[in-house]
N, C-alpha and C positions, 0 to 999 in steps of 0.2 A: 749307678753301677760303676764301680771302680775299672778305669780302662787304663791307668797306670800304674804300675810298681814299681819299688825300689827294690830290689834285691842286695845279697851278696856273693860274690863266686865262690863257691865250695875248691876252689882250687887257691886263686891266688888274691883273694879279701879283698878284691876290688868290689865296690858301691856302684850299681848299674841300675840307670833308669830302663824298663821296658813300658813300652804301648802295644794294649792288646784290644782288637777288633771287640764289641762285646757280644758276636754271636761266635766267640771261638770256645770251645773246651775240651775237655782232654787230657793229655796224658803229650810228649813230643818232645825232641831233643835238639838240642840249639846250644851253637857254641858261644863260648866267652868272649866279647868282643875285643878285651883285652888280653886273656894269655889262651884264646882259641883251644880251651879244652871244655869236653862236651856236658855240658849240661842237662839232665831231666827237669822238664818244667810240666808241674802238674798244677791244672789250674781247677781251684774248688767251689762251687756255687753254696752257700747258705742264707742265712735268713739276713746275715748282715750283707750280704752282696757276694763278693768273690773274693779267693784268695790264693796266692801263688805259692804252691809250692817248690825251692831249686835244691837239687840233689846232684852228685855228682851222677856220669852214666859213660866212664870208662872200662864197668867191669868189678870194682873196688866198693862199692856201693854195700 
């Protein structure tokens, strides 16, 4: 089960590694480690394992 992702910031195209617990899921918002705007991280369970999805979650979405 995939407990890392690379992402991209929906704000400002920074490449960010996350590590996620693998009893986590959901839906939750967490900021940009680099330009600290907030992020929707929606995490997806399927037959290949899991998958992250990053959306902005200022509003503007």
């Amino acid at each position: 089960m995939n407990s890392e992702f690379h992402v991209t910031c929906p704000y400002c195209g920074e490449e960010v590694d996350i590590y996620l617990e693998p009893e986590m899921k959901g839906v939750w918002v967490q900021d940009c480690e680099v330009c600290c705007n907030p992020w929707q991280l929606r995490l997806v369970r399927d037959a290949d394992g899991r998958s992250l999805e990053v959306t902005r979650a200022d509003g503007s979405e």
